[in-house]
C-alpha positions as CSV (number, residue, x, y, z in Angstrom):
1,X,-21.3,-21.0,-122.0
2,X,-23.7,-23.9,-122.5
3,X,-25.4,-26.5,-120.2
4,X,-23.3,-28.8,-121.4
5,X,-19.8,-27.3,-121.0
6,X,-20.8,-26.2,-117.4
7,X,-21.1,-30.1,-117.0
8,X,-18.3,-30.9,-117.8
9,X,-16.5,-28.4,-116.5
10,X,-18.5,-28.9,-113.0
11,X,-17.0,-33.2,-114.0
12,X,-13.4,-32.1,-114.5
13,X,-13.1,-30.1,-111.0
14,X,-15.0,-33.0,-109.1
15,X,-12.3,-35.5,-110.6
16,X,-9.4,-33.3,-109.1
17,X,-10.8,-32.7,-105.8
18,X,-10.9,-36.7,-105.8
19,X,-7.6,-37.0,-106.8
20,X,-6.4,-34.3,-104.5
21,X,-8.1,-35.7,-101.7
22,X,-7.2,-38.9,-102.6
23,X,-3.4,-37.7,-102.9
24,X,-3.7,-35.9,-99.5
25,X,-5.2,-38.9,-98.0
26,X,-1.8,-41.0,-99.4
27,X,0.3,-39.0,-98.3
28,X,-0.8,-38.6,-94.7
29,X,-0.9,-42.9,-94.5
30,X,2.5,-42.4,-95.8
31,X,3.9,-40.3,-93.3
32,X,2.3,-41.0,-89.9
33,X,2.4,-45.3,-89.9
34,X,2.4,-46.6,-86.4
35,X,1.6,-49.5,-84.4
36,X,-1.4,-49.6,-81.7
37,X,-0.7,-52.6,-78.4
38,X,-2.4,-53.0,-75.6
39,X,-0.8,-54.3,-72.5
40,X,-1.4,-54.5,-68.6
41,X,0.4,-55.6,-65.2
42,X,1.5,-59.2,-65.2
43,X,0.3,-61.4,-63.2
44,X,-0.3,-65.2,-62.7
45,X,-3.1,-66.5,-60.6
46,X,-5.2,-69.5,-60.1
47,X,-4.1,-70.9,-63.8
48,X,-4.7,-67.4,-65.2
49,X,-0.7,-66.6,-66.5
50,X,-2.2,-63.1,-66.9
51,X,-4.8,-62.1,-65.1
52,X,-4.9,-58.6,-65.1
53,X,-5.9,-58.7,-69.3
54,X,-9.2,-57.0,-70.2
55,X,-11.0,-57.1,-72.9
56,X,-12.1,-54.9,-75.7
57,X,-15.9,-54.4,-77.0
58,X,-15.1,-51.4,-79.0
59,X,-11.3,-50.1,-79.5
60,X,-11.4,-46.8,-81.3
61,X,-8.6,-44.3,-81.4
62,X,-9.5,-41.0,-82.8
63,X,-7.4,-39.2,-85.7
64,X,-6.9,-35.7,-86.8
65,X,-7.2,-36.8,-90.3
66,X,-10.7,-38.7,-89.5
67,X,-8.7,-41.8,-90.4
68,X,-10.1,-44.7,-88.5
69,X,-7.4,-46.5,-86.2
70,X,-8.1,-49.4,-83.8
71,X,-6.6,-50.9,-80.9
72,X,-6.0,-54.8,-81.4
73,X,-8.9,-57.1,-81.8
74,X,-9.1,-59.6,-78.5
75,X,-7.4,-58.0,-75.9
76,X,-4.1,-56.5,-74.0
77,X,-1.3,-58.6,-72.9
78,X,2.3,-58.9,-72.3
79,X,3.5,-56.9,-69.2
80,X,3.3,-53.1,-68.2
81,X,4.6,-50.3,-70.8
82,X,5.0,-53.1,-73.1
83,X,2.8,-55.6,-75.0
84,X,5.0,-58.6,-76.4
85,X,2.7,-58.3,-79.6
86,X,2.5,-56.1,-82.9
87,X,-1.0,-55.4,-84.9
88,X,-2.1,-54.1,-88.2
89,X,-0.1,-50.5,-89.0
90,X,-2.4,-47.3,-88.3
91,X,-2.3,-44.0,-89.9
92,X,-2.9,-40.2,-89.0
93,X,-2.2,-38.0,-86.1
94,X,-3.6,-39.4,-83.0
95,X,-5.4,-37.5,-81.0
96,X,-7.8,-39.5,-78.7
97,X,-9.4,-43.0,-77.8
98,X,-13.2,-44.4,-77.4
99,X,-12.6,-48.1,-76.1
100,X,-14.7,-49.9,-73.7
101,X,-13.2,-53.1,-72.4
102,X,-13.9,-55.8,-69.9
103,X,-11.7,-56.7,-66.8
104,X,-12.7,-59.8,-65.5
105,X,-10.9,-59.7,-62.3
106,X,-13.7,-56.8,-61.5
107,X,-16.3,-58.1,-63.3
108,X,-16.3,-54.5,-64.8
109,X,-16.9,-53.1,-68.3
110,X,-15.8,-49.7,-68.0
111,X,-15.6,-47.2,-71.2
112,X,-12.7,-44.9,-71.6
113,X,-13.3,-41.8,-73.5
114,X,-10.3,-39.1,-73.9
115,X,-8.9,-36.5,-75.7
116,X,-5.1,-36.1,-76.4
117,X,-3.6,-32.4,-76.7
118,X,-3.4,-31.7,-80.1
119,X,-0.8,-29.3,-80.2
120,X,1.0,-32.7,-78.3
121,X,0.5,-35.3,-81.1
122,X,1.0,-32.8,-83.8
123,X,4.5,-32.6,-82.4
124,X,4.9,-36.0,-81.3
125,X,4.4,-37.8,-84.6
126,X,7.1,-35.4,-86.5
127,X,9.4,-35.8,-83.0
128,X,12.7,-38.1,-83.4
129,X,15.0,-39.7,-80.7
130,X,18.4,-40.8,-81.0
131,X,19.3,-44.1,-80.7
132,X,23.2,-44.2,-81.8
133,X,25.3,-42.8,-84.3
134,X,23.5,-43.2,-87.6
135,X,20.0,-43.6,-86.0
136,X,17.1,-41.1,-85.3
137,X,14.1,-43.8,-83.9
138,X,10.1,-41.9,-85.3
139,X,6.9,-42.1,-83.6
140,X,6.2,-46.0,-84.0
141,X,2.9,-46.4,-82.1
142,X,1.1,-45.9,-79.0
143,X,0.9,-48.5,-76.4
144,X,-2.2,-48.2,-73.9
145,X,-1.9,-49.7,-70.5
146,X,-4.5,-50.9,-68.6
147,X,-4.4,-51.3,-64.3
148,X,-7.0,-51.8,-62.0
149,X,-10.0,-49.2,-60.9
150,X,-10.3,-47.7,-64.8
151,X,-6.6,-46.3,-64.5
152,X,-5.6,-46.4,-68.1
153,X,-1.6,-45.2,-69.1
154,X,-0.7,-44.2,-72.4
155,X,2.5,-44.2,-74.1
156,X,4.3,-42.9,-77.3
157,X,6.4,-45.6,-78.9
158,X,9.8,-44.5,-80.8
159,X,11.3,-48.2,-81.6
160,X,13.2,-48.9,-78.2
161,X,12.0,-45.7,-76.3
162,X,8.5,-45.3,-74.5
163,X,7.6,-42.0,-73.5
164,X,4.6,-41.5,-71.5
165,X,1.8,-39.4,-72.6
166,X,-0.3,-39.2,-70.0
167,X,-3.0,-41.0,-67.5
168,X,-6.3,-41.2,-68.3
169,X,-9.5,-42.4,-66.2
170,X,-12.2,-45.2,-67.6
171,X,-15.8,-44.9,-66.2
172,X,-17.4,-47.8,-64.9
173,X,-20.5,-48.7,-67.1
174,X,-23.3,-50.2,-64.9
175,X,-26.3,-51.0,-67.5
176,X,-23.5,-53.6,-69.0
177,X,-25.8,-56.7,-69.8
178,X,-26.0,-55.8,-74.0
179,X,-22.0,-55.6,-73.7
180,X,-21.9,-59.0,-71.8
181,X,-24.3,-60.6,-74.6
182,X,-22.2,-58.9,-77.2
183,X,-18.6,-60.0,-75.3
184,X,-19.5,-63.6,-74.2
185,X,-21.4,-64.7,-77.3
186,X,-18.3,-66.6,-78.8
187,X,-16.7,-67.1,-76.0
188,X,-16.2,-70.7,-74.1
189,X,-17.0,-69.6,-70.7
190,X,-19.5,-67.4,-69.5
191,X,-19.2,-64.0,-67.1
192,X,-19.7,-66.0,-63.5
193,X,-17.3,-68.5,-64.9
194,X,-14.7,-66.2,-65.9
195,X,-15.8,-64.0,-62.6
196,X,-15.2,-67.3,-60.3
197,X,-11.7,-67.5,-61.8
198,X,-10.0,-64.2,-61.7
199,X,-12.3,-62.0,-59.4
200,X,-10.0,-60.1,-57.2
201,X,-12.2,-57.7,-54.9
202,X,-9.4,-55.6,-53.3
203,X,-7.6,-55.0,-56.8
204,X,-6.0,-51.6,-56.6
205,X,-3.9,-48.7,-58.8
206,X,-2.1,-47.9,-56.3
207,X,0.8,-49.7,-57.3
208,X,1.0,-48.3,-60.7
209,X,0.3,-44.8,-59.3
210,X,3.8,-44.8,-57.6
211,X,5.3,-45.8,-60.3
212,X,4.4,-43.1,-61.9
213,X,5.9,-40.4,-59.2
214,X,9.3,-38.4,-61.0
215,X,11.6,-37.2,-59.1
216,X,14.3,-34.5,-60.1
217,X,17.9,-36.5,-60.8
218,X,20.7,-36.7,-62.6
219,X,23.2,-39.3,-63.3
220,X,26.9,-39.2,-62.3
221,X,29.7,-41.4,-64.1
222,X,32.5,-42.1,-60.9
223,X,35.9,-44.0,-62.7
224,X,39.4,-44.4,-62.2
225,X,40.5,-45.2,-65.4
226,X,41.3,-42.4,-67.6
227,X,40.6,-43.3,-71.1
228,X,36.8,-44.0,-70.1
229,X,35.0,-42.8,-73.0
230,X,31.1,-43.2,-72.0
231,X,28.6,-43.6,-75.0
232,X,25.0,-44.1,-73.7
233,X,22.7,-44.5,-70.2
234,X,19.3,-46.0,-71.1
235,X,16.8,-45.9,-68.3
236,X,13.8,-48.9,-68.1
237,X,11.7,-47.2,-65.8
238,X,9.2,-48.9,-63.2
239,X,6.6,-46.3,-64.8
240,X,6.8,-48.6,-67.9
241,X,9.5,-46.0,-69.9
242,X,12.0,-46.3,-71.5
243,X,14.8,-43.5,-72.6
244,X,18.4,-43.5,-73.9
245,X,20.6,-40.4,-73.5
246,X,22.8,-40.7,-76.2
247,X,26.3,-39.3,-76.0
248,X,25.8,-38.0,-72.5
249,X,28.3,-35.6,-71.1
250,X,31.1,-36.4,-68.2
251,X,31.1,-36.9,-65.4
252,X,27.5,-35.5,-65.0
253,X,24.1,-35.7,-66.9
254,X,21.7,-32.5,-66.5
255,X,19.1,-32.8,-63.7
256,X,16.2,-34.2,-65.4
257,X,12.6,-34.9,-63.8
258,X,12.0,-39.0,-64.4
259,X,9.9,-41.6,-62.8
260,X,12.6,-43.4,-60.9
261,X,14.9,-46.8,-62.9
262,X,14.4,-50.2,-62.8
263,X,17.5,-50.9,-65.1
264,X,20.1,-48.9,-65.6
265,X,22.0,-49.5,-68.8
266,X,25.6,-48.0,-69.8
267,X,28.2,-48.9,-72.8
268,X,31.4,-47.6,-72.3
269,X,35.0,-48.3,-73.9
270,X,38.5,-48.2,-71.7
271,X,40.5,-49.2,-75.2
272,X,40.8,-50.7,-78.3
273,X,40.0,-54.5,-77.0
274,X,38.1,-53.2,-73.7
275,X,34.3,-52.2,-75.3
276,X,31.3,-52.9,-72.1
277,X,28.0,-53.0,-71.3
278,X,26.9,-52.8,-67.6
279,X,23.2,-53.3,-66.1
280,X,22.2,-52.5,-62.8
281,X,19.3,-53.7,-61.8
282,X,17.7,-51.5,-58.8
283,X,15.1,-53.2,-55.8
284,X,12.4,-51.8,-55.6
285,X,11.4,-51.6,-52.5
286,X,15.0,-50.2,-51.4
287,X,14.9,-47.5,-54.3
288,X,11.1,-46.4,-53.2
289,X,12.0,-46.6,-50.0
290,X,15.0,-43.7,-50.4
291,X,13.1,-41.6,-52.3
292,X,10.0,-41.5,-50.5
293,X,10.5,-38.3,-48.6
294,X,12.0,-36.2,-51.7
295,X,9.8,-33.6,-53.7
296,X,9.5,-34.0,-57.0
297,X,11.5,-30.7,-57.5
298,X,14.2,-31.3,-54.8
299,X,18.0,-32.5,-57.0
300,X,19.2,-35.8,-56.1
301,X,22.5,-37.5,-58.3
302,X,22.5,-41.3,-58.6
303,X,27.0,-42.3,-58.9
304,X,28.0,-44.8,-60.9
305,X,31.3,-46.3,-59.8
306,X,33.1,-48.8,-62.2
307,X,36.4,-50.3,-61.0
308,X,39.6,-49.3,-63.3
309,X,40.2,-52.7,-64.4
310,X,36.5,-52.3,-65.6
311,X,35.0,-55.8,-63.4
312,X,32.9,-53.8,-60.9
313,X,30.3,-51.6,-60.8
314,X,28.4,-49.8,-57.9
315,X,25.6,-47.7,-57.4
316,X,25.3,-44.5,-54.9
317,X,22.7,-42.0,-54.1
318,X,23.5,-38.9,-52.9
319,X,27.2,-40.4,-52.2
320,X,25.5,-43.1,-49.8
321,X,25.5,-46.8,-51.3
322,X,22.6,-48.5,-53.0
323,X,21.7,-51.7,-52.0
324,X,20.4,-53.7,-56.0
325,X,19.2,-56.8,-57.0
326,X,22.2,-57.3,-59.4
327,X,24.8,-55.8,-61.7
328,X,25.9,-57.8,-64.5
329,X,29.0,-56.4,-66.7
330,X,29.7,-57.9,-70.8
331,X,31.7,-57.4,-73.6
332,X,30.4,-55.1,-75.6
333,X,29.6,-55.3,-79.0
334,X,28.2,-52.2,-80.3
335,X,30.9,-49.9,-82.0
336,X,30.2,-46.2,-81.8
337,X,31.8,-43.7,-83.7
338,X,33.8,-42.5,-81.1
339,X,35.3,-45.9,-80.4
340,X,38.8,-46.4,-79.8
């Protein structure tokens, strides 16, 4: 064989590994798109409607693939577990994050670098979760929340659900005055300024901790009608999740370990014409308050009572009353498969 043909032989397999590579790359953007939102407690202070938002500097979220993926540009917002806001799709498997952000009511940069379990996101971005009948909600994103004293929460986003993934520690960064140049170089006010505003000296993550505490529970369905045919619970948890048993089985779910509800969402049908959706909304400070001495490991059963002509609906713990904010019962509108 010749110089010449080795060239272009040596040409020919360089073109395919491009179009391999190129083909591989396509196909991974094609199968893991997902959204990346930023969010943090809400909170109104002194003019500031939220005052818990940080700021990013850098926003990096690391990939399997090597595929770079960003958190929003600016910085977080909307309310914990959830950011009111969408961003530019990002692609691969995620498996980690590099951001360093400002929180003004600290006057803090602090720098967040983590790694995610692998094994975890390999299986997370292929995992489904029912919604109803017809529909299996994919991994849609990962929301990244951000509370006082570096705690940072991270959650995987399947449409409606939000499944935590973990909690994470930021470092504060002392030798911060290139990122202050950097951060405050287009902005209108400057760091005392912004500092005079929001600074909040005794800001803790407390709070957000005990959110976070699961307890061992299942949910029990109490009625007096017999043609109740029960088609979903979906829990909005105080930890910022949110989870839908679809189809769940009567009169009693399986003890599962959750961080404890701040809604509690059921549809049910009694008939033809009588289709309903009921939310109980729990107090916090009541529902902390009971489960304050239980271990994580120790089975409690929340009962849900609804009245046979299908107007009230109660709440018990461990067959002991709960006192909640409010219940609220509609007509339904969502038809299930099983409908009458």
């Amino acid at each position: 064989m010749n110089k010449f043909s080795k060239i272009v032989i040596l040409l020919i397999l360089a073109a395919l590994l491009i179009k391999i590579g190129f083909n591989v790359h396509h196909l991974i953007k094609t199968k893991y798109e997902w959204q990346s939102t930023a969010c943090q407690p809400q909170l109104s202070v002194k003019g500031n409607e939220n005052v818990y938002c940080v700021e990013f500097v850098r926003g990096d979220i690391i990939t399997l693939e090597g595929i770079p993926a960003t958190l929003p540009f600016g910085g977080s917002s909307g309310r914990w577990g959830d950011s009111g806001k969408s961003w530019t799709s990002q692609h691969g498997t995620p498996i980690g994050a590099d951001v360093i952000y400002y929180a003004g009511y600290e006057d803090k940069f602090y720098h967040l670098k983590t790694d995610f379990s692998v094994e975890e996101m390999k299986k997370a971005v292929d995992t489904t979760y029912q919604y109803n009948d017809d529909t299996h909600e994919k991994f849609s994103g990962l929301i990244f929340g951000f509370a006082p004293q570096g705690m940072v929460v991270v959650w995987k986003e399947y449409g409606v659900f939000r499944i935590e993934l973990g909690r994470y520690q930021a470092e504060i960064i002392k030798e911060d005055k290139e990122l202050e140049e950097k951060l405050f170089r287009d902005w209108s006010m400057n760091r005392e300024e912004v500092k005079a505003r929001d600074f909040m000296p005794n800001a803790s993550c407390a709070l957000w901790d005990m959110y976070r505490k699961r307890y061992t529970f299942r949910v029990v369905m109490q009625n007096e009608n017999p043609n109740l045919r029960l088609f979903r619970y979906c829990f909005t948890n105080y930890n910022g999740e949110k989870d839908i048993i679809f189809m769940p089985s009567l009169p009693a779910t399986s003890y599962d370990n959750r961080a404890l509800p701040q809604i509690l969402e059921m549809d049910w049908e009694t008939g033809f014409y009588e289709r309903f959706r009921g939310n109980i909304f729990l107090n916090e400070k009541v529902i902390f308050e009971k489960f304050k001495n239980f271990k994580p490991e120790d089975k409690q059963e929340f009962e849900v009572k609804i009245s046979k002509d299908n107007r009230k609906l109660e709440l018990f713990l461990n067959n002991q009353p709960v006192e909640v904010d409010s219940v609220r019962i509609y007509k339904g509108s969502v038809m299930y498969k099983g409908s009458y």
